[in-house]
N, C-alpha and C positions, 0 to 999 in steps of 0.2 A: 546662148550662154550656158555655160556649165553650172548643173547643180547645185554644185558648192563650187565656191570662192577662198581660196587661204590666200593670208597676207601675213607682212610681218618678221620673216628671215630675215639674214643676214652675216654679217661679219662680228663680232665680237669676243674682248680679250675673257681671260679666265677670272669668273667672280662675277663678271656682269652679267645683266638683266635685258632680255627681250620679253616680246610678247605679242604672242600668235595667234590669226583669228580665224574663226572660219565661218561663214555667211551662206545659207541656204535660201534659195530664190523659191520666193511665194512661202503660203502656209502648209506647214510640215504635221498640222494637228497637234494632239496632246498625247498623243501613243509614238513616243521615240526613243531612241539612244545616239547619242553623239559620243565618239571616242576620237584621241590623236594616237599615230602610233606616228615611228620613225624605222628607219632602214638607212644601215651605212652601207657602202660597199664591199660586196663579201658577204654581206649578212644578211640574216633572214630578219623578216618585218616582225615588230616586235610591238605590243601596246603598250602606252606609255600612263593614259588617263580615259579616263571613259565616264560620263553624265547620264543619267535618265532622267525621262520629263518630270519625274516628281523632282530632282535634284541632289537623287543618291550616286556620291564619287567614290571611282575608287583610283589608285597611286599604285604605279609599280615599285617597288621597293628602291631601285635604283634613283628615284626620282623625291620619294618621299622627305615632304622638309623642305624643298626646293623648289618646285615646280605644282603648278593649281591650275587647276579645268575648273572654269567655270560658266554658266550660259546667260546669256537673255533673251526669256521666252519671247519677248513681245515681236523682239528685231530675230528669232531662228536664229542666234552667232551663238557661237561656241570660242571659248577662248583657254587659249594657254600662256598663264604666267610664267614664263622661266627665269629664276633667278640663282642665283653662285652657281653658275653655269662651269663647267667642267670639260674637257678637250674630249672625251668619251661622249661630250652630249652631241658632237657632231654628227649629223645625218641629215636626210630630208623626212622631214617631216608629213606626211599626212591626214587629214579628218575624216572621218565615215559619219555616214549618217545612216541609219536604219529606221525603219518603217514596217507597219504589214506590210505595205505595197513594195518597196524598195530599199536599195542597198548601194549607196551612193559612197564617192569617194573624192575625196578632192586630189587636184592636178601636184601637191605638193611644195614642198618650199623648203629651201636650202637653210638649215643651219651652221655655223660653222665658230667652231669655239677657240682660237692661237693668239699666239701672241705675236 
């Protein structure tokens, strides 16, 4: 099984709401960083949110107001709320995980925002 696990894409109109998860298999300790980034086609991957184990976030600008990373230490998941979702927020989406030891990536997951 892989690393991480994301779930949660999809299809939805402009204004609505998903919400993205990502699941790291066994324990990851108390020295970490979770981020989500995204990449459309054509473009370079881009970070969108990013946690550390104490629980300091930070929001790319494009996102900010709209969208929240948030984790639960006990279960290792990393989550993204997205909401008034926008046709620009199309991409697949991605999670990383970091460690001393490692630099992990999830398999990704399709967002897609039309009408």
């Amino acid at each position: 099984q892989e690393p991480l696990v994301e779930s949660g894409g999809g299809l939805v109109q402009p204004g609505g709401s998903l919400e993205l998860s990502c699941a790291a298999s066994g324990s990851i300790g108390s020295n970490y960083f979770m981020a989500w980034y995204r990449q459309a086609p054509g473009k370079q991957r881009e970070l969108v949110a990013s946690i550390t184990a104490g629980g300091i976030t930070y929001h790319a600008d494009s996102v900010q107001g709209r969208f929240t990373i948030s984790r639960d230490n006990a279960k290792n998941t990393a989550y993204l709320q997205m909401n008034s979702l926008k046709p620009e927020d199309t991409a697949v989406y991605y999670c990383r995980l970091r460690t001393p030891r490692d630099d992990y990536w999830g398999q990704g997951t399709q967002v897609t925002v039309s009408s």
